[in-house]
N, C-alpha and C positions, 0 to 999 in steps of 0.2 A: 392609390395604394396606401394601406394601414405604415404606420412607423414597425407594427409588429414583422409585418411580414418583409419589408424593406431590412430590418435584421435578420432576417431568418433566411433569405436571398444571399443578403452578402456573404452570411456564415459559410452558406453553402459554397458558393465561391470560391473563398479563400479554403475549403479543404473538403473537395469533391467526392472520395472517399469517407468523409462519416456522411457527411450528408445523406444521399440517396436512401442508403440501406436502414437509418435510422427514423426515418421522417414515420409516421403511425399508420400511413397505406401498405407502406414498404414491410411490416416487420410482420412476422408469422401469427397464421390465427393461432390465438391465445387455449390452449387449455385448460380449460374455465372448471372442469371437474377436478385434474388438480391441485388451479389458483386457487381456487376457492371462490367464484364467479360464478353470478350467476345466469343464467336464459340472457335476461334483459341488460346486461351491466354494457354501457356504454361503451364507443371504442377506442376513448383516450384513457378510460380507466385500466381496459387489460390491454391495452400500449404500454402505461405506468408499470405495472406486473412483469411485463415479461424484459423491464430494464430493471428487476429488483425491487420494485415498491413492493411496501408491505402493510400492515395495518399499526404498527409501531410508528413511520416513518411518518404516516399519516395521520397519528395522534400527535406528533410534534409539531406537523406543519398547521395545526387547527391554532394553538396557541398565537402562533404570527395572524391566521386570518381571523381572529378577535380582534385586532386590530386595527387589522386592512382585508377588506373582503376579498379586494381582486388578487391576491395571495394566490398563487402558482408554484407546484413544483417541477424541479428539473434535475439533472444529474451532470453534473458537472464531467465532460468528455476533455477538456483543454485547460489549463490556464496558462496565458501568456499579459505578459505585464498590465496588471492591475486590472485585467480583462479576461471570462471567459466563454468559450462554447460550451454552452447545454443541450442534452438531448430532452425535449418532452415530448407530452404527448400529443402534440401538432408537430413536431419537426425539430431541426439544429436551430438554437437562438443564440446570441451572442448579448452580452449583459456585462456591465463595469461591477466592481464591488465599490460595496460602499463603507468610508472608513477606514480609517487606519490598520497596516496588517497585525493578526496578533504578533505581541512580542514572543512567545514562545512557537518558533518555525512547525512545530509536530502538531500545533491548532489552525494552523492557513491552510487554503484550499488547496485542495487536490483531486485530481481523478478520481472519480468514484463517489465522491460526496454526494449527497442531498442537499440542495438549498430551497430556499424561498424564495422566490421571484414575485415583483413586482413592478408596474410603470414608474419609471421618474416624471420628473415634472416636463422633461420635454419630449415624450411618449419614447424614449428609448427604455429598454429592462434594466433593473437594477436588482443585485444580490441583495438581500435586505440580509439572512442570515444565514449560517448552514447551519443542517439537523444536526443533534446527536447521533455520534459516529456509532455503527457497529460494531466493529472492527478497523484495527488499522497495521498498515504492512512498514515497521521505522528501522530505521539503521542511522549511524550514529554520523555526524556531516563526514564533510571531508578537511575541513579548517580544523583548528586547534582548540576552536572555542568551546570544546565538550558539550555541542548541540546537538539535537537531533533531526532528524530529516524524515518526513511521511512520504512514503512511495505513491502506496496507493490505501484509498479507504473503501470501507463496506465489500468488505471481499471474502467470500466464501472458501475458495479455495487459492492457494497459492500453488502455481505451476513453476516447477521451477527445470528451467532447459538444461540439459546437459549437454553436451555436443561428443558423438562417442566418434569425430573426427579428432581429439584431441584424449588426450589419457585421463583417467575418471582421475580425478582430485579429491577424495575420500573426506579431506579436511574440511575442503571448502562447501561439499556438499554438507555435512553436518551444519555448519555454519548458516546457509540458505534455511536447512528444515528447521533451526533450533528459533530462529528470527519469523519463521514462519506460527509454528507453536506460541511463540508472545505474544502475536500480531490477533490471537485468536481463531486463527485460520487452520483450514487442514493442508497440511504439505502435500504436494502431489511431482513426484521428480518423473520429467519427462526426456527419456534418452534417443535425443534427435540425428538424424542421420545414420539411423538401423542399417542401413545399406552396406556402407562403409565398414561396418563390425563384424567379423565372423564367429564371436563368442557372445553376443547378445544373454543370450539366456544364463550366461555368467557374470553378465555384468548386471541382469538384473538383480540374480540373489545378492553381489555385491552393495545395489544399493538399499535392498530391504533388510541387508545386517544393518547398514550403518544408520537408517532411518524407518526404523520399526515404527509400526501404527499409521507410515504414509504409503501415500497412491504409489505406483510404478508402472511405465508404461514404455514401450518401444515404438517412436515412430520413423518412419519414411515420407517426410513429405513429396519426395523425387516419386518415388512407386507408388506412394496411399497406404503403405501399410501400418496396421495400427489407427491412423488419422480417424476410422470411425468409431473404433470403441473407448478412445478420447474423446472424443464431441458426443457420445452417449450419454459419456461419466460426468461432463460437466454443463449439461443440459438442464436448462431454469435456474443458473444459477450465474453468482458473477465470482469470475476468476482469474486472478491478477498473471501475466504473465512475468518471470523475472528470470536473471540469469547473467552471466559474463556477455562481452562483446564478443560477436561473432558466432553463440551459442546456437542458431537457427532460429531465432525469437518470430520476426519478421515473415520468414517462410512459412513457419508452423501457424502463425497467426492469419496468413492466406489460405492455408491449407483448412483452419479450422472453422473461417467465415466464407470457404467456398467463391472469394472474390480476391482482387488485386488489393486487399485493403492498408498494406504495406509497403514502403519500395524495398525493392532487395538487391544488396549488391552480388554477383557473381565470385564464386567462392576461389581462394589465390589457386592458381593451377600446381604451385609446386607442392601442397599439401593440404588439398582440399578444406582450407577452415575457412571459416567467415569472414565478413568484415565489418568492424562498426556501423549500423545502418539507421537505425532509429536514434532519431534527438529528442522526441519529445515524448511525455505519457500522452498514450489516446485512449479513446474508449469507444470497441466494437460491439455492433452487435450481433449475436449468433443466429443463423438460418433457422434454427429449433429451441429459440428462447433463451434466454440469457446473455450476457455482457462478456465482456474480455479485456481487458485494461493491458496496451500494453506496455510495458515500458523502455527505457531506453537500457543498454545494457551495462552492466556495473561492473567496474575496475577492482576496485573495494568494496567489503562487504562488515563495514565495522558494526559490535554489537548497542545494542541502547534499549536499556531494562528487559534485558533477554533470561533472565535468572531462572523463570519460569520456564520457558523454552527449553534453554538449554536441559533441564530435569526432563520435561518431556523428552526429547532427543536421545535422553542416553538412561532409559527409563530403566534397565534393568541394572544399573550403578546405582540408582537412585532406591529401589529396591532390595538390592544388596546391602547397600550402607545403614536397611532398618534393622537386618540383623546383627550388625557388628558389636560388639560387645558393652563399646563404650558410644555415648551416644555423639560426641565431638569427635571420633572417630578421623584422624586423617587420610588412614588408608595406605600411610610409610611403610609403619612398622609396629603399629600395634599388636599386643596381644590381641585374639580374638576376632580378629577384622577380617568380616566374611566377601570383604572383596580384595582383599589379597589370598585368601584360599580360594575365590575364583579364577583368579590369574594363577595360582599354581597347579590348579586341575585343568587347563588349560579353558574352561570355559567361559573364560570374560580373558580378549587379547591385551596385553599388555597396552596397545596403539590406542585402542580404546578410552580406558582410564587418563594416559597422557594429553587426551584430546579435550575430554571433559574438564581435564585440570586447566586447559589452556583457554577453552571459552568460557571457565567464572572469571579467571586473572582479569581476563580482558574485562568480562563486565563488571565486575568488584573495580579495575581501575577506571572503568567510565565513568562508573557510577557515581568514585569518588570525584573524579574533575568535576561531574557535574554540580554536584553539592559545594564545591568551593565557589565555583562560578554563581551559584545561587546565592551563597554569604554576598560576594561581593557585591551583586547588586541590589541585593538588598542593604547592603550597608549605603549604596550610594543610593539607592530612593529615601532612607530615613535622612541622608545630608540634605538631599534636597528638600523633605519637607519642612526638616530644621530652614534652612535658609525662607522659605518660604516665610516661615512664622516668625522668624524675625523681624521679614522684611515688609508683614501685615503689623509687629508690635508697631515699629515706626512710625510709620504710617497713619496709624490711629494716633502715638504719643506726639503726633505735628511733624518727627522730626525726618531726618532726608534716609529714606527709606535707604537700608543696608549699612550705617553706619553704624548701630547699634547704641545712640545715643551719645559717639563720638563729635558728632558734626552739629554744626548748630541748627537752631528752629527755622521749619520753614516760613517764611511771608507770604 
C-alpha cells in the first residue's frame, strides 16, 4: 500500500462523515456545460470543480508547480494542530504544514482554503502553501489582544442561522450580515425551526428591513420545509455556515447534505432551543455540487475591518448621509441633514441609526487597538534588529559579543 493512500485510510477513519461523501466516486456528475467542462475533461478535474476550483485558483497553483511538478491541490476540510484533512480529487488526505504559523492569526489556515500539496521526504503530504484567498469570513478574537480570527475562507455565500425558537435579535443579526459584507460574501439569513413560529412571513420581512440586498429564507428541518429552495440557491457554490450556539447549524447542515453529516444534540424539552453541538469547522460536500463549511457556533460576534460592511448593511443611512448638507455631517443636529428628516418622516427608525452608530464605535475602536498593537511590535522588531547589529558590530570588532565594546577582546 502507497504512503498516499495509507493517509487517505486513516483520514477517513478518524472522521467517517467527510470522508465517504467527498472521496471523487462519491460526489455528483459534474455539470460540465455550466463548469465550464468539457466532453473529455478528466474525473478528478470536475471532482476539483464542484468543491470550488476555478481557473484563478489554478493559475496560482502553477506558480508552486514551477517548482515542483508533483504539486497537488486540495482544500482544506479541518485543521487540527499543525495538521490537516484535505478533500481532493482522489479522496480525504491528511497532510502536516510546513513552517512556522504566520504571525498574523487572519493568514493561517483554515476551512476552505486552497493549498498546494506535495510528498515529503518520507512519502507522507505536506502543505507546501496556501493560494491566494478569495474571500474571507474574520471577526475580531476573543482575547484582549486586538486580533483577528478567519472563520472560514473562499466563501461564496455566508448563511447565517437564526433560530425563530428564540426571539429574532435584530442587533445581532445586523452584526452577522455587516461581517458578512467585509468578508466579500453575500449574506444569506436563514430562519431555522419554521415550525415553531406562527408569524414566519413577519419575521421574514423583519429580516429583509434590517438586511437589505441579502438572501432570506424559512426552514424546517423536522418537516422539509423550505430545505429545497435553500439547497437550489446554494448549488455550485461554497457556503459558510455561521450562527450562535444552539441556532440549528448542525441539523440544517444534515438536512442540506441529505446525510448524518453532523452530530446533533436533542433540543432542552423546556424550550425547545438547541445545544452547543459542533467544535470544530468542517467542510461538506453538497449532493448537487458545492461545499458547506460548517462552523462551530459563536458566543461573540466582535467586528475586525467591518467599515465596509457595515455601509453595506445599513445602505440606505449610507445613502441618506450623500444628501446631507454638510459633507462631515454627524447626523445630531445639523442643519440640513437628510437623515434626521428621515427619522422625522418616520421613514428611517430611529433603532436603525442608533445601530449604525454602534457598529462604527466598535470598529473605529478595534481598529484603533489594532494599530497600537502594530506600533508595539513593530517597535520591538526594530529593538531586536538594533540588538542584533550590535551584537554582529562585536563580533566582527573581536570584541565579546553584546557588550558594546564594554568588555575586553576576545582570545
Amino acid at each position: 500500500m502507497s504512503s498516499n493512500s495509507r493517509t487517505t485510510r486513516s483520514a477517513s477513519s478518524r472522521n467517517p462523515s467527510l470522508a465517504d461523501p467527498t472521496s471523487a466516486a462519491a460526489l455528483p456528475p459534474a455539470d460540465r456545460s455550466s463548469q465550464g467542462e468539457t466532453a473529455d475533461a478528466p474525473d478528478g478535474a470536475a471532482a476539483l470543480r464542484r468543491l470550488g476550483w476555478d481557473d484563478t485558483f489554478a493559475a496560482a497553483l502553477e506558480h508552486h508547480r514551477s517548482a515542483d511538478p508533483r504539486v497537488l491541490p486540495g482544500r482544506i476540510a479541518r485543521v487540527d494542530r499543525g495538521r490537516c484533512e484535505l478533500v481532493t480529487a482522489d479522496g480525504l488526505v491528511r497532510a502536516a504544514f510546513v513552517g512556522r504559523p504566520a504571525a498574523d492569526p487572519t493568514e493561517r489556515a483554515c476551512t476552505g482554503d486552497w493549498a498546494a500539496l506535495a510528498p515529503a521526504a518520507d512519502g507522507t503530504l505536506e502543505v507546501r502553501a496556501l493560494l491566494p484567498r478569495r474571500s474571507a469570513f474574520l471577526r475580531s478574537g476573543s482575547t484582549r489582544a486586538a486580533r483577528g480570527q478567519v472563520l472560514a475562507a473562499n466563501v461564496d455565500t455566508a448563511l447565517i442561522a437564526v433560530s425563530l425558537a428564540d426571539d429574532l435579535v435584530v442587533g445581532r443579526l445586523e452584526r452577522f450580515v455587516a461581517l458578512a459584507w467585509a468578508a466579500g460574501t453575500t449574506p444569506t439569513v436563514v430562519l431555522t425551526k419554521s415550525d415553531l413560529a406562527h408569524d414566519v412571513d413577519h419575521l421574514l420581512s423583519d429580516v429583509r428591513a434590517a438586511a437589505p440586498g441579502a438572501g432570506a429564507f424559512a426552514v424546517s428541518a423536522r418537516t422539509g420545509a423550505g430545505v429545497a429552495e435553500l439547497s437550489a440557491a446554494l448549488r455550485g457554490g461554497s457556503a459558510a455556515l455561521l450562527g450562535v450556539s444552539g441556532a440549528g447549524k448542525s441539523t440544517l447542515a444534515n438536512a442540506l447534505t441529505g446525510r448524518e453529516s453532523q452530530r446533533v444534540r436533542a433540543n432542552r424539552d423546556s424550550d425547545g432551543r438547541g445545544r452547543h453541538t459542533t467544535t470544530t469547522r468542517d467542510l461538506l460536500v453538497l449532493p448537487e455540487g458545492g461545499v458547506l463549511l460548517d462552523t462551530p457556533g459563536l458566543r461573540g460576534v466582535g467586528l475586525w475591518d467591518a467599515a465596509e460592511g457595515v455601509g453595506a448593511t445599513f445602505g440606505e443611512i449610507e445613502e441618506l448621509a450623500g444628501r446631507c448638507r454638510f459633507g462631515d455631517c454627524g447626523h445630531r443636529s445639523e442643519p440640513g441633514c437628510a437623515v434626521l428628516a428621515a427619522i422625522e418622516d418616520g421613514s428611517l427608525p430611529q433603532r436603525r441609526l442608533e445601530s449604525y452608530r454602534k457598529l462604527l464605535r466598535e470598529n473605529d475602536r478595534l481598529a484603533a487597538r489594532a494599530d497600537v498593537l502594530l506600533r508595539a511590535e513593530q517597535r520591538k522588531e526594530w529593538k531586536r534588529r538594533a540588538a542584533q547589529g550590535r551584537w554582529e558590530s562585536d563580533r566582527k570588532r573581536g570584541l565579546t559579543p553584546g557588550t558594546g565594546g564594554r568588555g575586553s577582546r576576545r582570545r
